[in-house]
N, C-alpha and C positions, 0 to 999 in steps of 0.2 A: 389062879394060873391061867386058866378059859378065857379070862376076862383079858390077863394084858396081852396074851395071842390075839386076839382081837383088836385092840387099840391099833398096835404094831403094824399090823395088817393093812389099817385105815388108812394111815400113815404112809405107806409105800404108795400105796394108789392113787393118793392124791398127789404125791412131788411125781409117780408118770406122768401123772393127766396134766400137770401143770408144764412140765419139759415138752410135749408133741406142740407143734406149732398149731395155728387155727387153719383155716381154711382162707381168711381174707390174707396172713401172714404170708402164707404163699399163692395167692394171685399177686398179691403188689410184689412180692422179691419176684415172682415171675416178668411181670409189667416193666419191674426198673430193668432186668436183663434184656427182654425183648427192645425197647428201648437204646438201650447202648448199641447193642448190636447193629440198629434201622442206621444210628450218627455213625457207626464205624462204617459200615456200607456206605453211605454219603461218601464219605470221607476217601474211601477208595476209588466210587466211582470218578469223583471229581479228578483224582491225581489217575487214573487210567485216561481221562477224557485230553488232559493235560499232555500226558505219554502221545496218545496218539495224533495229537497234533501236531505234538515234535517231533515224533516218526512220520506222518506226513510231511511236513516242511524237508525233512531230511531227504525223503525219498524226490520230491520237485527239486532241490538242488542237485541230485545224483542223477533224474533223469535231464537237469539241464547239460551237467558236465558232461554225459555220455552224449548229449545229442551234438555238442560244440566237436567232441572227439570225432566225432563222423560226419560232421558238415566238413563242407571245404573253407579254405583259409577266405577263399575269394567272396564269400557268401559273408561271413563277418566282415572282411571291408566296407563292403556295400551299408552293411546294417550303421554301420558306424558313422559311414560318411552322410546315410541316410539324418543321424543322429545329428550330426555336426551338423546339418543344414540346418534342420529344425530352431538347432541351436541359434544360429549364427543369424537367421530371421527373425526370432525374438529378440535378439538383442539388435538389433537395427531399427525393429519397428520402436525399444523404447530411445534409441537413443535420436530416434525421428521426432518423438514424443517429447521428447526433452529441446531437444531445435527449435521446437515450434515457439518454446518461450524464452530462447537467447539462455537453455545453461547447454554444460557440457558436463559428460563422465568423464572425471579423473583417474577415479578407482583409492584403494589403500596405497599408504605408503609403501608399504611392503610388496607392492604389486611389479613384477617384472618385467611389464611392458608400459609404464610408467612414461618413458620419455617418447613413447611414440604415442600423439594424441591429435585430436583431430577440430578444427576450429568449425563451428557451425554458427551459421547468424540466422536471425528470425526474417526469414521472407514472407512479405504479406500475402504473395501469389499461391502460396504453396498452402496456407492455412485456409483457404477457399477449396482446399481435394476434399475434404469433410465434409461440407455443407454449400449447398447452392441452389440459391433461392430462385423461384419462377418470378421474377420484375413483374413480366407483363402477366402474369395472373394476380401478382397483388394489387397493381395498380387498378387492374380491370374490379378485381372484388370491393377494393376500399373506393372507388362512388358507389357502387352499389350499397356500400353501407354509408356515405354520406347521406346517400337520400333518405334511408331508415335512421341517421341520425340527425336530420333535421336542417341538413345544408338547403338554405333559402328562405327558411320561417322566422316567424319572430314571434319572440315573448313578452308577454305584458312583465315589467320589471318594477314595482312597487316601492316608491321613494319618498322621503321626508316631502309633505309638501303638494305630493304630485303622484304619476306614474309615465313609464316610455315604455317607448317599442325595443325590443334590442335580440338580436341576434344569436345564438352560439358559436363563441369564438372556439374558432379549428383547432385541432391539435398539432403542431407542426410536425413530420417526419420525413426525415432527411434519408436517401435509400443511399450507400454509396457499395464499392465494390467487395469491401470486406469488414463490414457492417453497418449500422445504423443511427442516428443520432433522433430520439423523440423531446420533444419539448427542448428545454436550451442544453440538454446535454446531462449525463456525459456519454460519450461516445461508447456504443456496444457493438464486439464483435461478433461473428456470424460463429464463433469456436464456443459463443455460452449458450449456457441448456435456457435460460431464460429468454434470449432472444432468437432462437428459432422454435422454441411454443409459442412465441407472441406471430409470430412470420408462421408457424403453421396454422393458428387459429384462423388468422386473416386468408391465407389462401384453401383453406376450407368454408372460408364463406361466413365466418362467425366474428361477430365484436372479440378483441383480447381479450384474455380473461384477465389479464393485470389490469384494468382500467375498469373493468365491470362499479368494481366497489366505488371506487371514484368517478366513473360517469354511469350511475345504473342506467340510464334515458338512453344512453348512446351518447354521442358527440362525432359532430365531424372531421377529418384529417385534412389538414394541406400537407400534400405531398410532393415532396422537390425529388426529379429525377438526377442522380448521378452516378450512375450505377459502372460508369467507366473511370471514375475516381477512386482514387485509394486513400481514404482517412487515415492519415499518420501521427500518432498521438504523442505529442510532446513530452516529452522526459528532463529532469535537474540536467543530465548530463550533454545535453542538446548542444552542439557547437554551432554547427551551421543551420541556417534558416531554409535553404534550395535543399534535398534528395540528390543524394551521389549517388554516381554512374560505375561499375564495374569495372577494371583494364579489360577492355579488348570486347565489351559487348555492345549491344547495339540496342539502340532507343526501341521497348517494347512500344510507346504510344500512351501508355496506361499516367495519367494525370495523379500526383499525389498533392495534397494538402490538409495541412493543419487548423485549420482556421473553422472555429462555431460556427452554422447559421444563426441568420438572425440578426436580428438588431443589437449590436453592442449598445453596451450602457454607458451612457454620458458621462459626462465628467460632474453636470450637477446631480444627476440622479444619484451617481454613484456618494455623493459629500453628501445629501439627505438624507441617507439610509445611518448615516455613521452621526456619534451623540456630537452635541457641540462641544461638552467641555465635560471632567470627569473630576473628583474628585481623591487625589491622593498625597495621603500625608500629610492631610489638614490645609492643602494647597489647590488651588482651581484651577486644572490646565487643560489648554485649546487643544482641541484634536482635529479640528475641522480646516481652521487657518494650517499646520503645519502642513498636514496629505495635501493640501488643493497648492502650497505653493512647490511642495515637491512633486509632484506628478507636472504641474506647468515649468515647472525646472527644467525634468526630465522628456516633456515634451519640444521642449524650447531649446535644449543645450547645443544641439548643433548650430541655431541661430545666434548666440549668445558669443559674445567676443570674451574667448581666454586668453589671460594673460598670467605667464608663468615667469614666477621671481624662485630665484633662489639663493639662499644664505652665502653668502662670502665662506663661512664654516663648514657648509656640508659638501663645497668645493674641495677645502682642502682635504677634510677628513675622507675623500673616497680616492682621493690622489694619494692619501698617506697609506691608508688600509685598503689594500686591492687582496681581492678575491675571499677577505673577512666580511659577513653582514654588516652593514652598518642601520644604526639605530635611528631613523629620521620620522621627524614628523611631518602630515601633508595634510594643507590646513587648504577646504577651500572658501574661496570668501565673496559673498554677493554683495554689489555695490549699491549706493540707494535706492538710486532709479531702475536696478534689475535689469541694466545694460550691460555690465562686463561681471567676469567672472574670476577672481584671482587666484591662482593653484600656486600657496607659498609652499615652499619645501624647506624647513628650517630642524636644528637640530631640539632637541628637547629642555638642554639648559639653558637657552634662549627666551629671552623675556618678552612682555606683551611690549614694550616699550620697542625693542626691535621690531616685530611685526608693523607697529606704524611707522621705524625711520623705513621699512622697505617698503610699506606702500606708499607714503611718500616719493617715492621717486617715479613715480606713474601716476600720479595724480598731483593735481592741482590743489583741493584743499588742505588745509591745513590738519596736522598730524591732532592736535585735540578739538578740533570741530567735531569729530563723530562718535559716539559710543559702539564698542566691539559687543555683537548680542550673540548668543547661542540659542533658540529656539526652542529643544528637548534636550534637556529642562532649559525654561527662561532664567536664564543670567545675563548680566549686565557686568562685562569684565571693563573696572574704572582701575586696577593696580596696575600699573606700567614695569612694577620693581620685580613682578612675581614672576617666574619662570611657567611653561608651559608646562611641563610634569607638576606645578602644583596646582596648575590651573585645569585640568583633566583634562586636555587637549592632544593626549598620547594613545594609539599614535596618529590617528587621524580625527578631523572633526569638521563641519559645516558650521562657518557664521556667519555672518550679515551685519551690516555698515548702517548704521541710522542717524539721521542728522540730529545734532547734539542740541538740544533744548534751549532758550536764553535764559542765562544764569544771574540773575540781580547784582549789582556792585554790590563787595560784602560780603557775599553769602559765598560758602568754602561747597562744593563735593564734596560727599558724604561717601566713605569708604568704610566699606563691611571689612573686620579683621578675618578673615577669611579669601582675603582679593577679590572675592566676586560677591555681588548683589543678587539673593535670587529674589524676585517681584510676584 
């Protein structure tokens, strides 16, 4: 009986000792508590930091309302009209800004002052307020870099054969009023960030820095004064060649023109740059004969006797349909000798056979002595029967009259089914 009173006993003591927690059991259940509590803390400071922001802001809008409440009425006018000025100055300086390069503010469609708008044009006088160069200190600086670029020396120049003496050739720079042209162009205004660092480089006393890499030696300028001109740069839109005058103002003095310096390019230089003949579509055609007689066309055409025929058809058809387009073709036509010029006006379902009874009637030779050529592309139109709409001569075209080969007794013309011969 001593004995299981003992066992029993062992037994209780050990399911206590095993139920009390250890010592590391409660640091870490301590550690996680401590823990939670540090993120809950966070967690509130953050949303108080939060609160009292917003209770700050609240209170600058309460002391703003009270301070309005007790200012006078007269003191907010002022602030406002102060405002409106502000305003009313930025939007002028951009709508100056915008002037400068020919647009205008419309604004949205939905905008209520829509119809009232203001037209601005680009004055070249007025884009000189930004920038304005010292003439006479560039000009004075650049000999002074002529002579450190070599204006008067010469260079031994190493050639097949041999060697010369030879010079460095200037760099031309044209000064005018409201900017500059280097080499053949294109013309730069005094408004770009590029062309007053080059124009401050030089009236500090220093080589360009855009020309460094291309002339590291230096090089020297010819320099043309026109600094009372105004370079006006040609536009698609260009109608007149002379600068229009204002109603009701009066001639400032100030010289405008459009025109490069320099030596224009010849009419040969210009046809030796360009290939003589090109290949396409398995066919070999001239590029150099058509530019050279069109550019002496276009040279020549006020000298050049025209003579204008018009279709008996295209008479009546503009008698008949008045104030409807009419559909005409305008053909013009060079003679052999490249003495006259004939501007026909004929309708489209008109054939090549008409085209020679009307020139015929202004000329002397005979209506099949000549072959009718087209140039681009070379065709040789020999169908008399085919109309011009099959003949691609809609709605206008340039031919040319060549005197018609001698033809062996016998031997027939050779007509492509097609109407026309291309060669």
């Amino acid at each position: 009986m001593k004995h299981q009173d003992n066992g029993s006993s062992a037994m209780v003591k050990r399911s206590v000792h095993d139920s009390v927690p250890s010592d590391f059991d409660l640091l870490r259940t301590t550690m996680k508590r401590v823990s939670e509590l540090e993120r809950c803390m966070r967690a509130q400071e953050k949303d108080i930091q939060q609160k009292d922001q917003h209770i700050a802001n609240l209170e600058q809008k309460i002391k703003r309302l009270q301070r309005h409440r007790t200012e006078s009425p007269t003191q907010l006018t002022q602030e406002l009209e102060m405002k409106c000025q502000k305003l009313q100055k930025r939007v002028y300086e951009m709508e100056r800004f915008l002037g400068d390069y020919g647009l205008v503010w419309i604004g949205d469609d939905d905008s209520p002052n829509r119809s009232v708008q203001t037209t601005k044009t680009w004055n070249p006088g007025h884009a000189l307020a930004t920038y304005e160069p010292d003439f006479d200190l560039i000009i004075q600086n650049l000999r002074d870099l002529n002579i450190l670029g070599g204006e008067g020396e010469c260079h031994i120049e190493y050639r097949e054969g041999g060697a010369r003496l030879r010079s460095p050739e200037p760099v031309p720079l044209t000064l005018y009023k409201n900017g500059i042209i280097m080499f053949k162009g294109p013309f730069r205004s005094y408004r770009e960030t590029t062309t007053q660092q080059c124009l401050k480089d030089i009236m500090d006393g220093y080589f360009p820095s855009e020309l460094q890499q291309r002339f590291p030696d230096g090089v020297p300028f010819q320099v043309t004064d026109k600094r009372n001109v105004v370079f006006r740069e040609r536009s698609f839109w260009d109608e007149f060649s002379e600068p229009g005058q204002i109603v009701g103002s009066k001639n400032s003095g100030v010289q405008e023109t459009n025109k490069l310096p320099g030596q224009q390019l010849s009419l040969d230089r210009f046809l030796s740059k360009l290939p003589k003949a090109v290949v396409r579509e398995g066919q070999v055609l001239d590029i150099r004969g058509p530019i050279e007689e069109l550019l002496q066309t276009s040279g020549t055409r006020n000298k050049l006797k025209e003579i204008m025929l018009d279709s008996p058809l295209v008479g009546a058809e503009e008698k008949g349909c008045k104030g409807s387009p009419l559909a005409v073709c305008t053909l013009r036509i060079k003679s052999e000798n490249g003495e006259h010029t004939y501007v026909v006006r004929m309708l489209p379902s008109e054939t090549l056979g008409d085209l020679r009874t009307y020139l015929s009637h202004c000329r002397t030779s005979q209506t099949s002595s000549y072959d009718v050529i087209r140039r681009f592309p070379h065709c040789v139109y020999t169908d008399n029967s085919c109309t011009l709409q099959e003949l691609g001569l809609v709605p206008n075209a340039f031919l040319l009259l060549r005197a018609r080969s001698f033809v062996a007794p016998g031997a027939q013309e050779t007509k492509s089914t097609n109407a026309y011969t291309q060669a």
